[in-house]
ZALUMKE-176564 format. One record per residue (C-alpha): residue number from 1; residue in one letter; x, y, z. Coordinates in steps of 0.25 Angstrom, whole numbers, plus 5000, padded with zeros to 4 digits. Last residue first. Layout:
NUM  A  X  Y  Z
...
% end
This chain:
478  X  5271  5003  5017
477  X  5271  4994  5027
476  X  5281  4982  5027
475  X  5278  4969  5031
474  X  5283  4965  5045
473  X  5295  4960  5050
472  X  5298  4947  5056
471  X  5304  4949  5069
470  X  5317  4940  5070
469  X  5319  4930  5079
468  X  5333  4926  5081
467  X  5340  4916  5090
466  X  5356  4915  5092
465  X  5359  4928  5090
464  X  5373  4931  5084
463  X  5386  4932  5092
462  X  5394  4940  5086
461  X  5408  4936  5078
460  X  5419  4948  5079
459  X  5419  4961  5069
458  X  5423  4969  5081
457  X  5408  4976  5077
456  X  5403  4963  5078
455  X  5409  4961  5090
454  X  5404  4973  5096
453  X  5389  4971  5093
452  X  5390  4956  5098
451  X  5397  4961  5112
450  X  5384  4972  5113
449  X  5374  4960  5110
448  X  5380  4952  5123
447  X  5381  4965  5133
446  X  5390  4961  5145
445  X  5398  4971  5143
444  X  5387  4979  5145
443  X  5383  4988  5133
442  X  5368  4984  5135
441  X  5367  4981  5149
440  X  5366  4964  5151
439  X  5353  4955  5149
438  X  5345  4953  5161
437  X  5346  4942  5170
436  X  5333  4934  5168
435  X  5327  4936  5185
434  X  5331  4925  5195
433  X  5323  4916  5202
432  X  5328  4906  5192
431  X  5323  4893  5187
430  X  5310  4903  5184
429  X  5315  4915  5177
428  X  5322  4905  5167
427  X  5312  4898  5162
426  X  5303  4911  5160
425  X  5316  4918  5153
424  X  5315  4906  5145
423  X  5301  4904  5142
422  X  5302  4920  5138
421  X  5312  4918  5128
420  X  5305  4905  5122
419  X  5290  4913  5120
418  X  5299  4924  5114
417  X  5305  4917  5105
416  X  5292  4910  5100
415  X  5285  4923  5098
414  X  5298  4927  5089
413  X  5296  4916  5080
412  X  5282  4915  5079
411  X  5281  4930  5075
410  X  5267  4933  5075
409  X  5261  4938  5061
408  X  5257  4952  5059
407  X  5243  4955  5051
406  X  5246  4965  5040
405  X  5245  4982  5045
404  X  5260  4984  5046
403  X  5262  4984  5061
402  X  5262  4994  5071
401  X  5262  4985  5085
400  X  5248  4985  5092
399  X  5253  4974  5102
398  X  5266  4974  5103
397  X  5276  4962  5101
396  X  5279  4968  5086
395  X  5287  4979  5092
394  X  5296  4971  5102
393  X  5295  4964  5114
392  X  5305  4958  5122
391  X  5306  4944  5125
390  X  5314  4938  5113
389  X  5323  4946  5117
388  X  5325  4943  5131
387  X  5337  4933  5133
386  X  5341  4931  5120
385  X  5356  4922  5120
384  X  5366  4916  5128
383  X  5377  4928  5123
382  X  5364  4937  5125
381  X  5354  4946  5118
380  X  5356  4938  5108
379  X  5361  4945  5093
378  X  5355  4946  5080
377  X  5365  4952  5069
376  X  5359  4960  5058
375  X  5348  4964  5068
374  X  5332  4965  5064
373  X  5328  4980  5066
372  X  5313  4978  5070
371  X  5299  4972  5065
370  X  5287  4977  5072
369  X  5290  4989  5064
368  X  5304  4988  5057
367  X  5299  4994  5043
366  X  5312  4992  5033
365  X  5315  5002  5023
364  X  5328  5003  5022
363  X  5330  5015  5030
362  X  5322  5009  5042
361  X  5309  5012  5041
360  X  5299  5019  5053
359  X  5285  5017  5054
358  X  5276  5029  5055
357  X  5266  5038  5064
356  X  5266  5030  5079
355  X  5261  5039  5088
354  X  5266  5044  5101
353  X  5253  5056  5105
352  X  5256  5066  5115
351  X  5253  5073  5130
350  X  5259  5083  5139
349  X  5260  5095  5130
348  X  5248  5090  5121
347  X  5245  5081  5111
346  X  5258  5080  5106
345  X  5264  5071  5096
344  X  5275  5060  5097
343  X  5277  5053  5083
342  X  5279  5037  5085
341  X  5287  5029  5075
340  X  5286  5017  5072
339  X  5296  5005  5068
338  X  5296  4996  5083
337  X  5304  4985  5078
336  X  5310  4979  5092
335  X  5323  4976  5085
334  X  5327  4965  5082
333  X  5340  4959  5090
332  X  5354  4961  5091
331  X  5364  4970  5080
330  X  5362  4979  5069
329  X  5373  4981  5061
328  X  5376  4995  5058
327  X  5376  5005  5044
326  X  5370  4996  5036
325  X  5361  5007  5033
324  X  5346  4998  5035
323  X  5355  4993  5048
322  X  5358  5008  5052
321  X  5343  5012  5050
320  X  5337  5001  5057
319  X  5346  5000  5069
318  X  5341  5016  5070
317  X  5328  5017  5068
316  X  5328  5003  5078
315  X  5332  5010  5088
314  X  5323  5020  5085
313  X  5312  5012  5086
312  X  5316  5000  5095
311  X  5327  4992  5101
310  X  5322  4982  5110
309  X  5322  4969  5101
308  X  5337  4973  5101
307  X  5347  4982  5095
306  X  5363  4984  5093
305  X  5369  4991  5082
304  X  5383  4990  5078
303  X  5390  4999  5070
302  X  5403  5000  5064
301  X  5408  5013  5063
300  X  5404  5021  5049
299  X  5397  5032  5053
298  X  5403  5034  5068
297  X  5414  5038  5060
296  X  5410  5051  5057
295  X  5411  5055  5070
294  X  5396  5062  5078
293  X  5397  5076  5079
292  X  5386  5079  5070
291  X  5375  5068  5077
290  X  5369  5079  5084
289  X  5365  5087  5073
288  X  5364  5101  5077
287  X  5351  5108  5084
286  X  5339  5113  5080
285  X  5327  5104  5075
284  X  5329  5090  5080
283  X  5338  5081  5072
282  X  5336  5068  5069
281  X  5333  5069  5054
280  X  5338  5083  5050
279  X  5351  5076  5054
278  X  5355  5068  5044
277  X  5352  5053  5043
276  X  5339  5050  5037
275  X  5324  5050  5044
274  X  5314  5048  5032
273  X  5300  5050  5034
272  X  5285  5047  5031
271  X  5279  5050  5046
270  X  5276  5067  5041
269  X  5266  5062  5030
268  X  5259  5054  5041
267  X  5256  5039  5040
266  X  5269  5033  5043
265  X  5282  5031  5037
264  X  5296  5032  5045
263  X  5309  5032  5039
262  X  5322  5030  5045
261  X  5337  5031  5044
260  X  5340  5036  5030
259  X  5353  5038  5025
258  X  5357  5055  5026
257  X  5369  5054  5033
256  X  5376  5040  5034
255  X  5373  5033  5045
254  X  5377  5032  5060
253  X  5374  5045  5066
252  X  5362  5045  5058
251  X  5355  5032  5064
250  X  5357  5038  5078
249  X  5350  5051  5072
248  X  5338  5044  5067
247  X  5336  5037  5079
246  X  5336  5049  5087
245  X  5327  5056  5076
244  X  5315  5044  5080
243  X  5317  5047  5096
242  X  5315  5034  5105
241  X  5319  5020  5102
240  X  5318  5009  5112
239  X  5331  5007  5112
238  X  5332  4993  5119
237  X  5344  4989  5110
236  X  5350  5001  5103
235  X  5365  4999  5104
234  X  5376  5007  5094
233  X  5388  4996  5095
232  X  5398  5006  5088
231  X  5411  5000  5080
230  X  5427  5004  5078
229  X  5426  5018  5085
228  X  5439  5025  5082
227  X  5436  5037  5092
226  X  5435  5028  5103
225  X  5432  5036  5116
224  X  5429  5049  5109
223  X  5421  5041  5098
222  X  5413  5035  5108
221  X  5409  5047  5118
220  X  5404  5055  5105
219  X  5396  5043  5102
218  X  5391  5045  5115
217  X  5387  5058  5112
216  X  5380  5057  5101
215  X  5372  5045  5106
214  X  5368  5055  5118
213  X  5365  5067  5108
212  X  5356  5056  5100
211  X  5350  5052  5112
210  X  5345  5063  5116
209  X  5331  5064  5115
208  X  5328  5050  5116
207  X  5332  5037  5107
206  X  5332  5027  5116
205  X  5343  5017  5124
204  X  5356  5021  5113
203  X  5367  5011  5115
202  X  5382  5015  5112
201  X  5393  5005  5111
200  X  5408  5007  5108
199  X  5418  5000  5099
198  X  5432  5005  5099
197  X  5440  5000  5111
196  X  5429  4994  5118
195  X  5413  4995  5123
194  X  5416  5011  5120
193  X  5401  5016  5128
192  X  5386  5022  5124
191  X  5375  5026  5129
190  X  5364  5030  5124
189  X  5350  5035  5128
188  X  5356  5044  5142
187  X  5343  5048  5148
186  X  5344  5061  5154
185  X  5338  5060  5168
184  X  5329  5073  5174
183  X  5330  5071  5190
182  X  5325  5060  5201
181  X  5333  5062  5213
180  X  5338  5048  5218
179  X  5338  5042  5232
178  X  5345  5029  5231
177  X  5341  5017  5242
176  X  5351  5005  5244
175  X  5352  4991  5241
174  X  5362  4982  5244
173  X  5370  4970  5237
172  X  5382  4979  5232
171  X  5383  4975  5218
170  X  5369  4973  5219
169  X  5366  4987  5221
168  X  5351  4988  5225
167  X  5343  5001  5224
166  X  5332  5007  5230
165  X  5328  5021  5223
164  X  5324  5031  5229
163  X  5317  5043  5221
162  X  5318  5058  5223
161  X  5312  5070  5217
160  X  5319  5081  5210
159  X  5314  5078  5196
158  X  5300  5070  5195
157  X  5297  5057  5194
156  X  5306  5044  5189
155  X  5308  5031  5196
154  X  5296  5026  5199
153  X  5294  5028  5183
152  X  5307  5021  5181
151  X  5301  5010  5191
150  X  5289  5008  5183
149  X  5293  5008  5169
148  X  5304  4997  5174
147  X  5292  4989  5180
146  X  5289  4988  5194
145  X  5289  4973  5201
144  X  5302  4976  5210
143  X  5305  4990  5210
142  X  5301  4992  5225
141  X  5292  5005  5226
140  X  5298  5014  5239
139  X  5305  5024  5232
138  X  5312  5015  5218
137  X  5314  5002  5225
136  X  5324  4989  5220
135  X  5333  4998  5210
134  X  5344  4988  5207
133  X  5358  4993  5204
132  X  5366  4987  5191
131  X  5372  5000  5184
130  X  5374  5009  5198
129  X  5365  5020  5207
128  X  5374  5029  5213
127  X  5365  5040  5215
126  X  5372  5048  5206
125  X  5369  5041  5194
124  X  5353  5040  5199
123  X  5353  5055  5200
122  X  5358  5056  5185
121  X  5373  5059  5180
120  X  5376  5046  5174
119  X  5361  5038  5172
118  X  5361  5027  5181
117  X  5363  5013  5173
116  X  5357  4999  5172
115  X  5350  5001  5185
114  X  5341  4988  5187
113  X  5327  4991  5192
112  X  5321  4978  5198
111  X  5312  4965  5194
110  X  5325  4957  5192
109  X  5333  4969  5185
108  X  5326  4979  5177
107  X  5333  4991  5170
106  X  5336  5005  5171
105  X  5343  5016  5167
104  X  5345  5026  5178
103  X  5342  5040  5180
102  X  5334  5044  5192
101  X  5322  5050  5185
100  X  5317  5062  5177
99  X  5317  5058  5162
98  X  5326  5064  5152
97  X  5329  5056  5137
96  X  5319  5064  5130
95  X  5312  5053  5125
94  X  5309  5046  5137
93  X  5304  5059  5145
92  X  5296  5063  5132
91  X  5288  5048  5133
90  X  5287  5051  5150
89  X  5281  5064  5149
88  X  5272  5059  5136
87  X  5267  5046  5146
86  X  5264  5058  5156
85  X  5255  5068  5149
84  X  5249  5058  5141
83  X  5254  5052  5131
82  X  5246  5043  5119
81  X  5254  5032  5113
80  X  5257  5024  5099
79  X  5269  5015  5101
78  X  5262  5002  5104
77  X  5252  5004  5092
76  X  5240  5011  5088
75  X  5231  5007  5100
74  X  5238  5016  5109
73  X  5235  5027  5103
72  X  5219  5025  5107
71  X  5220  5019  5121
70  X  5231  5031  5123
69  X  5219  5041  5119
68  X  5209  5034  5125
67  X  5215  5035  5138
66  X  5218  5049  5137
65  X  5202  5053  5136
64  X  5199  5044  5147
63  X  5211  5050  5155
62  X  5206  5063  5152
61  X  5192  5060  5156
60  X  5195  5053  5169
59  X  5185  5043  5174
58  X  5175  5044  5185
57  X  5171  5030  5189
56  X  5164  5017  5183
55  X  5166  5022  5170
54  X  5149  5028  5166
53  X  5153  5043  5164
52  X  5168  5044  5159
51  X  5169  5030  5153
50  X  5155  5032  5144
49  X  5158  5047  5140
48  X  5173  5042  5135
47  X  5164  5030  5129
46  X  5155  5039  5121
45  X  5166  5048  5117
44  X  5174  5037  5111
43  X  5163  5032  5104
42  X  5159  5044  5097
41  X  5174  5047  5092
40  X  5171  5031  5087
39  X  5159  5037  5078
38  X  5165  5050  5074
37  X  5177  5044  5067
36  X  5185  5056  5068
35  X  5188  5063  5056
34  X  5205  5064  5053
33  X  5212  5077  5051
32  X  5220  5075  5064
31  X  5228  5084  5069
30  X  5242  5083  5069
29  X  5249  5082  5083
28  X  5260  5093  5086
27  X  5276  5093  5089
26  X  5280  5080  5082
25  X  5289  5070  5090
24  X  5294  5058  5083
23  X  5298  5045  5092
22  X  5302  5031  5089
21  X  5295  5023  5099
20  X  5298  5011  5108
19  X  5296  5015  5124
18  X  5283  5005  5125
17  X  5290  4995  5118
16  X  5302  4991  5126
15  X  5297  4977  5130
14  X  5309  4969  5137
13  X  5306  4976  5152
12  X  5292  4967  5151
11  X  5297  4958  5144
10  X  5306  4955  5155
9  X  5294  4958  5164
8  X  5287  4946  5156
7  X  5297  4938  5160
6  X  5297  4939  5175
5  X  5281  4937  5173
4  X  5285  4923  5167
3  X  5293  4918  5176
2  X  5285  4922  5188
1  X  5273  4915  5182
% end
């Protein structure tokens, strides 16, 4: 039983899709010309009356009316979702890119908070905290049986206030406490490095506010270092996806001007689009083209793009759009195949409706929705082979997934492969007492799929996947 619970944390920290979205803002809601159906409206009031006079105790009316809301939206899809006053704080705070906090990227290791890196320049920076160090107690709260989502909110609140934070240096077998003034953090949504002489890496996490300034930036970084750049690694695994323009523009600094990158389609005049490569497409009103400074040569270097069954939405914008352009090859594993867009409309100033208006199209056409961006080369996760892949869950594993309208079939194939991969990982957990070892930093020198990309761009023998299981795709809708 032990086993098994371990395992469903792993899927647990696998499953990315309450984040996934490709995002559109529009300033007001339209209203409705549609009649009510008079019959079911009567319903609804006569069980609101119900619940609030004869429910075992006094109930909230607000909280009645809000319920029904989220209970309605809901029931569209798993992207679809009514914000209140603090889910819309907490949405604006991850799309922005600024949250107030500590400033650590974070990850789980053996049940406690593992930090992969602290942000430069933030309060946990200058604390000391290190690459490697367990976090054990965040206050007085041990880590140890909270979720990720639990301990970031533990360790967020408001500017100015303090949060200690017991950590463990295992380099230095002692634990010690921090005492860290939370302040506004800037997340940094790429990053990017020279791996050798002339190839470099750069990984974007989520497209947020921005990121395309960031990405500009780094590239800037790149070419300073290694102004004969000889190939790109452009990373996207376990992007969850984020703004709709940033993927555009990512796509763009890449392709030639003018080339489709997307399309949407949807029920509303204003969801039938087409988002090409020039700058009327990703840029916000005012302002110059953020892409302008960019080299020429970033055009026509060899790319390599790297993704898994976490990258998402516009992640997968832009995997799609350069693989439809042949402008890359795509590296790793399906994608997750998230292919709707949510449009963000406000209901108020502290509330708002995400819902899902159109499916996206790669330029050639191709619906991913349920589906994904399949690779032109499959890699393993590792040199020995998958160690959670099949675990994680992707698009067609929800409940209420956007479909096509025909009756979908379950994937044999992929059910089997996952019922294997979680014998193992059970197998395993219970000859030894300790956890699965997680897999290594994306850009680590110890990063398998990262060493495939860069030989294939060194035009040297890659080692290719040794198990695939493809998601079939769906019909097309028209």
């Amino acid at each position: 039983m032990g086993a098994k619970l371990k395992v469903a944390g792993l899927l647990t920290l696998g499953a990315v899709a309450g984040a996934l979205t490709t995002i559109q803002f529009q300033a007001i809601a339209r209203g409705s010309q549609t009649a009510l159906p008079l019959e079911e409206m009567q319903q609804l009031a006569a069980v609101f009356g119900m619940v609030k006079n004869d429910y075992v105790e006094p109930v909230d009316e607000k909280k009645l009316i809000t319920d029904a809301i989220s209970g309605m939206v809901s029931g569209l899809d798993p992207h679809s979702q009514f914000f209140d006053k603090k889910s819309f704080k907490e949405f604006r705070e991850g799309t922005s890119g600024k949250f107030v906090g500590v400033g650590i990227e974070i990850g789980m290791e053996d049940g406690l908070v593992k930090v992969v890196s602290p942000i430069e320049g933030s309060p946990a920076f200058r604390a000391g905290l290190k690459s490697g160090d367990l976090i054990t107690k965040i206050d007085d709260t041990a880590v140890k049986g909270l979720s990720m989502d639990q301990a970031v909110k533990r360790m967020r609140g408001d500017p100015a206030t303090k949060v200690v934070l017991t950590v463990f240096r295992k380099s230095e077998s002692r634990s010690f406490p921090v005492t860290i003034v939370r302040e506004e953090i800037k997340v940094q949504s790429v990053r990017a490095k020279v791996v050798e002489p002339g190839y470099a890496w750069l990984r974007v996490s989520q497209f947020q506010d921005q990121t395309v300034n960031d990405f500009v930036r780094k590239l800037d970084e790149i070419y300073k270092q290694e102004p004969n750049l000889k190939g790109l690694v452009l990373d996207l695994r376990n992007d969850p996806g984020g703004l709709l323009e940033g993927a555009v523009a990512l796509s763009a600094a890449f392709l030639p001007a003018g080339v489709e990158v997307v399309s949407t389609n949807g029920q509303l005049a204003d969801s039938k689009a087409s988002y090409k490569a020039r700058p009327e497409d990703y840029m916000r009103r005012g302002g110059q083209d953020p892409l302008r400074k960019l080299p020429s040569a970033l055009k026509s270097v060899p790319l390599v793009v790297l993704v898994n069954e976490g990258s998402a939405s516009a992640s997968e914008i832009v995997a799609g759009a350069l693989q439809d352009h042949k402008r890359a090859v795509i590296m790793g594993a399906q994608t997750f195949g998230k292919g709707s867009v949510q449009t963000v409309r406000p209901l108020s100033p502290e509330t708002a409706l995400k819902i899902t208006t159109a499916r996206y199209y790669t330029p050639s056409g191709r619906s991913i929705q349920a589906k994904g961006i399949v690779p032109d080369i499959w890699l393993d996760e590792t040199a020995e082979g998958n160690v959670f892949a099949a675990l994680r869950t992707r698009e067609a594993d929800l409940e209420k997934h956007l479909g096509n309208g025909a009756e979908e079939k379950k994937d044999e194939a992929r059910e089997k492969a996952r019922e294997e991969a979680r014998k193992k990982l059970e197998e395993q957990l219970a000859k030894s007492r300790d956890s699965i070892k997680p897999l290594p930093e994306f850009g680590s020198a110890e990063d398998f799929q990262l060493a495939q990309a860069l030989n294939k761009l060194r035009g040297q023998p890659v080692m290719v996947s040794k198990s695939v299981t493809e998601r079939k795709a769906e019909a097309k809708t028209e």
